[in-house]
N, C-alpha and C positions, 0 to 999 in steps of 0.2 A: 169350268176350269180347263186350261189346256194343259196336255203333260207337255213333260220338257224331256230331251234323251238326255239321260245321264253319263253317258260316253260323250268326252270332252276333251281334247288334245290341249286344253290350255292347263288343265290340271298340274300336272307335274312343273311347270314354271311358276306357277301361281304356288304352289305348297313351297316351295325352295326359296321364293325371297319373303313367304309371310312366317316360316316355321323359323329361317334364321333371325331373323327379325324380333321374333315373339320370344325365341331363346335366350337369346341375350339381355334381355328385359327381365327375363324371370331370374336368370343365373345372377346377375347384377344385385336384383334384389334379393333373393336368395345369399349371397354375401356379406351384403351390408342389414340384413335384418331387417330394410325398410326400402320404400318406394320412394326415387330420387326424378326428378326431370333431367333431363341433358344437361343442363348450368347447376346441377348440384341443388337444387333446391328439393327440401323435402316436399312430399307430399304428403306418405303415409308413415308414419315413425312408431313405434311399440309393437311389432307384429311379435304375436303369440308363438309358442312352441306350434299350435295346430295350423296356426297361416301357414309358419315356413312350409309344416308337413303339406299341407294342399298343394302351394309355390312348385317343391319339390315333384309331386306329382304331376302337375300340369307339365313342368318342363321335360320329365322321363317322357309322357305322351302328347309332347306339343304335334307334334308330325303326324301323328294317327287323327287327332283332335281335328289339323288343319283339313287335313284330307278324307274325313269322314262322311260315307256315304249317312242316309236320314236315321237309316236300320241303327249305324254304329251312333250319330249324334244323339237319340234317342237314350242309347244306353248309355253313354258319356252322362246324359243329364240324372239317371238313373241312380249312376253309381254315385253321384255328386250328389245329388241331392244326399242320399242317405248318409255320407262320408261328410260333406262339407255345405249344411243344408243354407249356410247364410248366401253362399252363392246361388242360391236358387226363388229365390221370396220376393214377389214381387212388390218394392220396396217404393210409398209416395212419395209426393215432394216434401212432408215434412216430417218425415221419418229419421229416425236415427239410423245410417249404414254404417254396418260392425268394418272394422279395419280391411279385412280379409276382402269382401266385397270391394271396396274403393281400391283395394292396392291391384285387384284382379280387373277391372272395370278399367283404371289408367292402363295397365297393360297390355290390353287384347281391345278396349275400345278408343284412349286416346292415342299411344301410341301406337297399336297395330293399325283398324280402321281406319279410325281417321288420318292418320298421316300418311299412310302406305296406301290404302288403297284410293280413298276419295276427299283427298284434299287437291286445292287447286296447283299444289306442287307434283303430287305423283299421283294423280287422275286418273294417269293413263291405264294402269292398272283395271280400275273400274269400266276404264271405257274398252279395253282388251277382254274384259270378263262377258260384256253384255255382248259383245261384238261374235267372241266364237260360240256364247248360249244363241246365237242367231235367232232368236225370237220379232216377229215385227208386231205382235200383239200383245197385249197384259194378260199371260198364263192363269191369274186371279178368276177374270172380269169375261176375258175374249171383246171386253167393248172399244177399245181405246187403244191405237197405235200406240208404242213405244219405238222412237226413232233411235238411231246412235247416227252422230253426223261428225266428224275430228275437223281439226284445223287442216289437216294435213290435205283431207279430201276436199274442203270448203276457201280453206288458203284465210279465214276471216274468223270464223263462229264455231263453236262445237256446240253439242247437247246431247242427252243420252237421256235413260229411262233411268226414273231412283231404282237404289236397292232395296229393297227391301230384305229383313232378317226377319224369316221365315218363323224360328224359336229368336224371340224379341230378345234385343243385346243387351235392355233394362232390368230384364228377367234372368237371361243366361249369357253373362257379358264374354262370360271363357268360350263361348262359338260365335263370337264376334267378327271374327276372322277363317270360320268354316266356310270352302267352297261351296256347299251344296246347301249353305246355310242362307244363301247370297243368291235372291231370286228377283230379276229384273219385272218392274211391274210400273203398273202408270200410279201415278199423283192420288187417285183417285182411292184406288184399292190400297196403297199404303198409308193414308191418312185415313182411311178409315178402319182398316187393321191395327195400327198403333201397336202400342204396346200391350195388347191381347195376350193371354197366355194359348198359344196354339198347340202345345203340346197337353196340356191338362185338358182342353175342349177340344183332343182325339182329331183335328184339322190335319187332311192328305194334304203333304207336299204334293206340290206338281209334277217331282221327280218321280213317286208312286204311285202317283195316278193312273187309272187305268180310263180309256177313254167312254166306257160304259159305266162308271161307275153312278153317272147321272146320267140324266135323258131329258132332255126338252118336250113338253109336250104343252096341250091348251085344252081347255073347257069353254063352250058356251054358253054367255049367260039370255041369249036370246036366238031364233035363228033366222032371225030379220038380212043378219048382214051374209046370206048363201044367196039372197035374191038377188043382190046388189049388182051392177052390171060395172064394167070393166071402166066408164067412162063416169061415173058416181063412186067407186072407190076410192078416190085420192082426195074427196068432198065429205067422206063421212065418217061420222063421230065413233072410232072405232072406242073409244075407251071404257063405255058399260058393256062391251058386246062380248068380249072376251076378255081369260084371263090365262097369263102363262104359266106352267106350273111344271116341276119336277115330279117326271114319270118313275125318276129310280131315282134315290135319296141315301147313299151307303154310307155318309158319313153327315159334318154338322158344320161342311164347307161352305153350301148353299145359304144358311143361317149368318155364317160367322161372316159372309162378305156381305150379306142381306141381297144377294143376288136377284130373290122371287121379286122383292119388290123395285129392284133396279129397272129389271128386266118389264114389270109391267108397267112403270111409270115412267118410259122411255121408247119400247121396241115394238109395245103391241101393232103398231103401222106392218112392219115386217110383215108378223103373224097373217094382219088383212089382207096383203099382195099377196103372199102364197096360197091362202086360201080364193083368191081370183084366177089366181094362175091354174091352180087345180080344176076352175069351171070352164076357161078358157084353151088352157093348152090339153086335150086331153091323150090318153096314150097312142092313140094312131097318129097325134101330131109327132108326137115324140119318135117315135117310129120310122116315119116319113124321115125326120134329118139324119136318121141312122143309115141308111139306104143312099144318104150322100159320102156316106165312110168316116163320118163324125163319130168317134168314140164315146162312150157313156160320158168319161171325163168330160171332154167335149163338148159334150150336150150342155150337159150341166151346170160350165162355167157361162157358155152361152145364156141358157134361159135362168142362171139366179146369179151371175154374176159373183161367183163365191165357188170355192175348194170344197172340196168331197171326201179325200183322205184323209187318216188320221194325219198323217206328219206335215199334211199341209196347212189345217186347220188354225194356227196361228198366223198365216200370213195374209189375213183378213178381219176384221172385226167382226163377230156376229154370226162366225163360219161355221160354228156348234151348232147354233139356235137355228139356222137356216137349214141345215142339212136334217138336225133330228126331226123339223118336222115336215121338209119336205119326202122325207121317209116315212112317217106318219101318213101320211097324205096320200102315197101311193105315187106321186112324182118320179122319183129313183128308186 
């Protein structure tokens, strides 16, 4: 996983049109005792003394809710669950959902969400969210670009990277509409994340990630492929030879995206080039271009094609894996 900086100048614009938005849904319903569409049509009609109570509460802490860092979302779900547990269950497709659930679920997911932020009417929102999180890879995965492209720049075509809801909107539909709940990611990782409960399976946000909190590393299952010479590497069967594996495991991220075996039924190639590189380029070569006033950066992007820092580590696919183990290695 890549972290993502949580300092974001789009916040404060982003909370002001979803908190007014979301307010007025609530207060609305709140009023008339039931959940209405724009043309008056019911949707949800009987709500209980304890809905309105919840309704009530959500809209005293709609602004706090909108603009809650993971720390505060966390305890949002916390105090909910115990206070108003129906909004919290994750509920199948042929389940009965109790009032309160459906009237909070149209509020924060059809009319907030989807209308506000990523419908093809007010988009742009979505596509202003991905735009200043300025990510160019899937925070999840690090394997797959996530582009953002507008009409404005293209004159033709847009596309962006889906959102993904980090505490699932089917599970917690009241942070449907949380900024930091709203994590851009590629197709890959949010279809396979789904509606996962990631707060109950202890899952770091990207926001609090720390970038050691895993580590890349490999095992060999043979030591056939050390002999291997630089012009038969790109010929051989690297896939019984090695496997990739997490050296540090601090949480149940690597699991929940099924990362180990992404990673080895896809990237072990990678793995084989830096372990050639390592026979090949050894540290006097390394040395030698230093002595031209190439910086380590320098070097680095030169001989692996790929980012060294943390904060750049997203603007490549694969920038993690490559660097942890060309640190391993003794490479950098």
């Amino acid at each position: 996983m890549i972290k993502i900086d949580i300092d974001n100048g789009y916040l404060d614009e982003f909370s002001k049109i979803l908190s007014t938005c979301l307010y007025k849904e609530l207060k609305k319903s709140i009023k008339n005792e039931k959940v209405l569409t724009p043309r008056e049509k019911i949707v949800v009609d009987n709500l209980s003394d304890t809905d309105i109570e919840c309704l009530q509460y959500l809209k005293k802490n709609i602004k706090p809710i909108v603009n809650a860092d993971v720390q505060q979302l966390k305890k949002f779900i916390e105090e909910i669950d115990r206070e108003y547990p129906a909004l919290t269950k994750n509920y199948g497709t042929n389940d009965t959902k109790p009032n309160l659930y459906k009237a909070v679920k149209y509020i924060f997911v059809d009319r907030g969400y989807e209308s506000k932020i990523s419908s093809a009417n007010d988009g742009k929102i979505a596509y202003r969210l991905v735009k200043e999180i300025g990510l160019a890879s899937c925070p999840y995965c690090n394997r797959n670009y996530i582009s953002v492209l507008t009409k404005e720049e293209d004159g033709d075509s847009k596309t962006r990277p889906q959102l993904d809801h980090f505490y699932p909107k089917a599970i917690y539909p009241f942070l449907a509409c949380s900024f930091y709940n709203l994590i851009p990611s590629c197709s890959a990782c949010n279809l396979m994340k789904s509606d996962k409960d990631s707060y109950r399976e202890n899952v770091i946000s990207p926001y609090e990630l720390e970038m050691d909190s895993f580590k890349f590393s490999y095992t060999l299952n043979n030591t056939d492929i050390l002999n291997i010479g630089i012009q038969e590497s790109s010929k051989y069967d690297y896939k019984d030879s090695i496997n990739i594996v997490f050296d540090k495991e601090e949480s149940s991220n690597t699991k929940f995206f099924e990362l180990e075996k992404l990673y080895n039924q896809e990237h072990r190639d990678v793995v084989i080039e830096l372990l050639v590189k390592k026979a090949y380029y050894p540290q006097s070569y390394i040395e030698e271009l230093s002595k031209f006033g190439f910086s380590q950066d320098e070097i680095y992007r030169y001989l692996f094609s790929n980012y060294n820092q943390d904060e750049d580590l997203h603007k490549r696919p694969l920038s993690k894996l490559v660097r942890d183990i060309s640190e391993e290695l003794g490479l950098i």
